[in-house]
N, C-alpha and C positions, 0 to 999 in steps of 0.2 A: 675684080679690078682688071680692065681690059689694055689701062695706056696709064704709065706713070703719071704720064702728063694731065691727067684729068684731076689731078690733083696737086697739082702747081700753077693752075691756069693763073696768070694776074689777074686779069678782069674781075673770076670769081673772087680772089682773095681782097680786092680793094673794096668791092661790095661788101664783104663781110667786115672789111676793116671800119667804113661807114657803117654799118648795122651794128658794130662794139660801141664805135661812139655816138651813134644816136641812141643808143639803152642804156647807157650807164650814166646815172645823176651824181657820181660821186666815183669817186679811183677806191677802185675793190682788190683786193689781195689775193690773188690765187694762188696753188702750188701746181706745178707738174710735176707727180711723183715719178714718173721715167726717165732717163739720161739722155733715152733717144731723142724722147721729147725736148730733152734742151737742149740738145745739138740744132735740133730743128729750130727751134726759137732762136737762137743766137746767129745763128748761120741768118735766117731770115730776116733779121732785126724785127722780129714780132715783136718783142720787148720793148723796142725804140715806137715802135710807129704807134703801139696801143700806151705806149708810158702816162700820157692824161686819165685813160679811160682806166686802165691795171695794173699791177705791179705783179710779174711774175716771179715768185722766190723757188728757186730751185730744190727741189728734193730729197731725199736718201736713193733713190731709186734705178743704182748707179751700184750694182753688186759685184762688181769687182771692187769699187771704190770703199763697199761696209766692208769688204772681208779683215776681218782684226790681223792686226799686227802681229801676234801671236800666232795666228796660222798662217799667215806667210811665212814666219821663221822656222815651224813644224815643216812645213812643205820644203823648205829651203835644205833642214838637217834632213829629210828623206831624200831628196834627190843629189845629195852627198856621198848616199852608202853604197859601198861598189854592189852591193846584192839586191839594188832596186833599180828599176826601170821605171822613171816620173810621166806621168802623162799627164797632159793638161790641154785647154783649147788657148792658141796662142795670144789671147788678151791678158794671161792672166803673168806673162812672161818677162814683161817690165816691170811688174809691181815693185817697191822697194821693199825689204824687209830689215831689220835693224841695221844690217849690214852688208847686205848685196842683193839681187835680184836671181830670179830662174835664169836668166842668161848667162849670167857670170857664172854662175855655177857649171852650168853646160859649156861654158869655155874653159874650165879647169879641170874639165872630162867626167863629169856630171852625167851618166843618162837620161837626158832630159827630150823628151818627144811630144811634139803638137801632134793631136789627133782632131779631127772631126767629127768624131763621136763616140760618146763613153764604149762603148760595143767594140769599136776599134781597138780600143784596153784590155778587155775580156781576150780580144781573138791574137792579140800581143804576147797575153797570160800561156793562153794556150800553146804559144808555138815558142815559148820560153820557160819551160816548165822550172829550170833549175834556176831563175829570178823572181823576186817579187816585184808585181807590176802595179802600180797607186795612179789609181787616178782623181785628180784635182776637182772636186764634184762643187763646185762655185754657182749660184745663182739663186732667182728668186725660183716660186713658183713653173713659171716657164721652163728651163731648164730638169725642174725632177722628175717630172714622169720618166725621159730616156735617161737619167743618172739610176731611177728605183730598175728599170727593164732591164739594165745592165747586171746590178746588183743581182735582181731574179734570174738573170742566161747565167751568170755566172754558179749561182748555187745548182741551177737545173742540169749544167754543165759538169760538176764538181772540181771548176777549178778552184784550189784553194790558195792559188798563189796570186789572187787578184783578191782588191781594196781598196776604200774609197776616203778619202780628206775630207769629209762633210763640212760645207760649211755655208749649207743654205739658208736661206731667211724669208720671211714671208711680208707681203705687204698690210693686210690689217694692221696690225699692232705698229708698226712703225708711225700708220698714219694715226694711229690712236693715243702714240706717245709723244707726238708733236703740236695734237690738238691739245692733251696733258699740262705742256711747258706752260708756265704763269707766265713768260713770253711770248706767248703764243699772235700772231697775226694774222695767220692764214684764215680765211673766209671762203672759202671754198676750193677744190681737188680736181685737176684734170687725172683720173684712173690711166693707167698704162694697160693701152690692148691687148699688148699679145701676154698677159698676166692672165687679162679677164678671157682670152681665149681655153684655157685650161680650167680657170676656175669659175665665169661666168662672175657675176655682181651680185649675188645674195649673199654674200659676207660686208660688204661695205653695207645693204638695208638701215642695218641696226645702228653705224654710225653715223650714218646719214641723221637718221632720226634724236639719237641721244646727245649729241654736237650742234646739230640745225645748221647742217653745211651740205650743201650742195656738192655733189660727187658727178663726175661725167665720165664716163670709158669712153675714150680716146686714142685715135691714131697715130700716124707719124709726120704725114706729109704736112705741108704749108696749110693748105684747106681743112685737116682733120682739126689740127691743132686752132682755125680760126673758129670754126663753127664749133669746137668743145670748147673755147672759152665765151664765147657768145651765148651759148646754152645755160653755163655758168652763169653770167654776168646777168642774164632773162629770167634765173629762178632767185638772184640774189636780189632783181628791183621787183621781183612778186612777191617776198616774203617765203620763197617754197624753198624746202632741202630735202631732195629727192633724189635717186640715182637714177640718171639717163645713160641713153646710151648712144653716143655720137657712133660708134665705131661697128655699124651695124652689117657691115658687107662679111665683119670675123667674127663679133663674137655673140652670144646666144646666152642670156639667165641664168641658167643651167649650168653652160659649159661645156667641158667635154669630160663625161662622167667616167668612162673605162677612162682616163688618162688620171683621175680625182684615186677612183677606186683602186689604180697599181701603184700610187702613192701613197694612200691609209697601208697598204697591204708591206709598205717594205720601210715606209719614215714614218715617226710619230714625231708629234708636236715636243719643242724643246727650248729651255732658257739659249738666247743667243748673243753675243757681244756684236757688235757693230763696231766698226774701225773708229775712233775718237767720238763714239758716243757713248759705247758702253751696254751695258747689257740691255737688253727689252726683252720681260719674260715673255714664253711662250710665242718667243718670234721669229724660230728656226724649225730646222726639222733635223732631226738625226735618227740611225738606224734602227730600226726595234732590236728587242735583244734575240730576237731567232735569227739576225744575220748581222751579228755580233764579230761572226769570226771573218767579215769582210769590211769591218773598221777598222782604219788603218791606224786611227788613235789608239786603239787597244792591242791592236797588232802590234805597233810599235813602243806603246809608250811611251806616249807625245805628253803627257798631261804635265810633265815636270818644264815644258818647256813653254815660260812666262814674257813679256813683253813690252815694256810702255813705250805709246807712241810720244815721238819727239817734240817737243814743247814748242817750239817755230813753226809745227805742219798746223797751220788752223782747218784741216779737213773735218773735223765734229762740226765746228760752225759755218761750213759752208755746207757740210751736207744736211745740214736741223734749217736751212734758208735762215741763218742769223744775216750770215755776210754775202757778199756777193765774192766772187773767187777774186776779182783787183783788190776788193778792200783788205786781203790779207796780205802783210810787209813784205811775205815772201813772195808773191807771185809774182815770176817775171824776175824774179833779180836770183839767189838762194834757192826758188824753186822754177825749172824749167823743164819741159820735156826730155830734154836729155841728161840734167840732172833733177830729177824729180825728190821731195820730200816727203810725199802720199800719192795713193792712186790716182784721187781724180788729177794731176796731173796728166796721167800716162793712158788711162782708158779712153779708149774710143766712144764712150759713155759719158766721161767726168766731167764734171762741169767746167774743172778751171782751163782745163783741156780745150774743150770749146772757148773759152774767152780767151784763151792765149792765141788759139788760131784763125780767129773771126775778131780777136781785139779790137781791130777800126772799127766797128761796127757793134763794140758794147761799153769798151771802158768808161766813154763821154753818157752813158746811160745809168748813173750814178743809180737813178731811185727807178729802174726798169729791169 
């Protein structure tokens, strides 16, 4: 990619907007499982302009927005204890938890530190030997390889006073428990690229096939996002469910396998909760037991520490694309950015996030 702009050009995007509505004989239902991608959409009014031709339902794919309730309040009681130093990358610092946020907490003299990279936590450990230093290991796929490299400098290192909040998830199985719902309307998946940059697209294959839904890896920009739903919409008036791959300048089948292989080698596959959905087996990752003693869970002895989310946040159904984020009573009113009732409020990711702040531009798009 040599110029942002080759990829926001109008001219190309109005062409593509014409080539959605010349292909599509019928309003098909897609999701974009990425948050970036809805920001993109929303901000854009993609959603508005293709509404005849698509219905775009927004995602899970918004991982500060699954992280459970539960371990926000774990993270919240760790960066409480005068003998821990919390680290975390600063998305994850408004989240609410039952009862306050990483901020709040850091205003009542909390050690509470944005890093830039788990690595920065390890070299924190080390130059505070007589703290314990936790770091906030939040996301999908993208995110573990440098949360596992850390994990591994850290053991190679022998600091033992670094630890990690696991509370990653994976994208298969989410999208495999949404096809599941006897709800279900999604007809085909724009894939989030920079996922399929680590793991490549021979895991989606076999859904593709066993579902008869069309899957696309995709971008972020205006253009990524017109030509992966047009891809979409191309294989859904041919009868084909195939995985393509729009997002061809990043990512490659395959992957990136040394980055696959330092993540087999430090997380193994694990049951996971997602914030107001609830668990989907085998759709996180946590630490093997050979580095055991840099989970901060067992470190600490978080397990006793339970959580239900609040009956008002409808964030399960905006993140399963039941609702659109206006159609929940709170948004906008009870729930707002600066008093938020779940993540996607507050993430730079979440969906209701983007509708709150591109609102003129989606509320009146009731069924888009």
């Amino acid at each position: 990619m040599k110029y942002l702009a080759e990829y926001r050009d109008p001219t190309l995007a109005r062409a593509l907007v014409d080539r959605i509505r010349r292909t599509a004989t019928r309003r098909w239902t897609l999701m974009e499982v990425c948050g970036g991608q809805t920001h993109t959409i929303v901000k854009q009014g993609i959603n508005e302009v293709l509404s005849e031709a698509v219905e775009m339902i927004h995602g899970p794919g918004c991982p500060v927005c699954v992280t459970p309730l539960e371990q926000i309040d774990r993270a919240l009681h760790l960066a409480a204890r005068p003998d821990v130093i919390f680290t975390s990358f600063g998305d994850m610092l408004r989240v609410p938890g039952s009862e306050c946020d990483l901020f709040q907490v850091k205003s009542r003299g909390g050690n509470v530190r944005i890093v830039y990279s788990p690595l920065d936590a390890v070299e924190l450990a080390r130059q505070n030997p007589d703290r314990e230093v936790v770091f906030f290991a939040v996301g999908f796929e993208t995110t573990a390889p440098a949360n596992a490299m850390a994990v591994w400098r850290a053991r190679e290192l022998g600091v033992e006073n670094f630890s990690v909040l696991v509370s990653h998830v994976t994208v298969p199985p989410a999208i495999e428990a949404i096809l599941e719902a006897p709800d279900n309307r999604v007809r085909g998946f724009l894939a989030a690229g920079h996922v399929c940059t680590v793991m490549g697209w021979t895991e989606y294959e076999p859904l593709a096939q066993r579902y008869r839904v069309p899957i696309v890896v995709t971008g972020f920009e205006p253009l990524d996002i017109l030509e992966g739903i047009w891809m979409a919409v191309q294989q859904l008036e041919e009868g084909r469910h195939e995985v393509e791959n729009q997002y061809v300048r990043s990512v490659r089948r395959d992957g990136n396998r040394p980055a696959q292989e330092l993540v087999s080698r430090v997380f193994q596959v694990v049951d996971r909760g997602w914030r107001g959905i609830g668990v989907i087996p085998r759709s996180g990752l946590g630490l093997r037991e050979e580095f055991r003693a840099f989970d901060a869970e067992r470190k600490f002895e978080l397990d006793a520490i339970r959580a239900d989310e609040p009956a008002e946040c409808l964030a399960g159904d905006v993140l399963r694309g039941r609702i659109k984020p206006f159609q929940c009573p709170a948004f906008g009113e009870s729930c707002t950015p600066e008093s938020p009732l779940g993540a996607p409020m507050v993430s730079s990711e979440g969906a209701c996030a983007a509708y709150f702040r591109f609102g003129r531009l989606s509320r009146a798009a009731a069924g888009g």
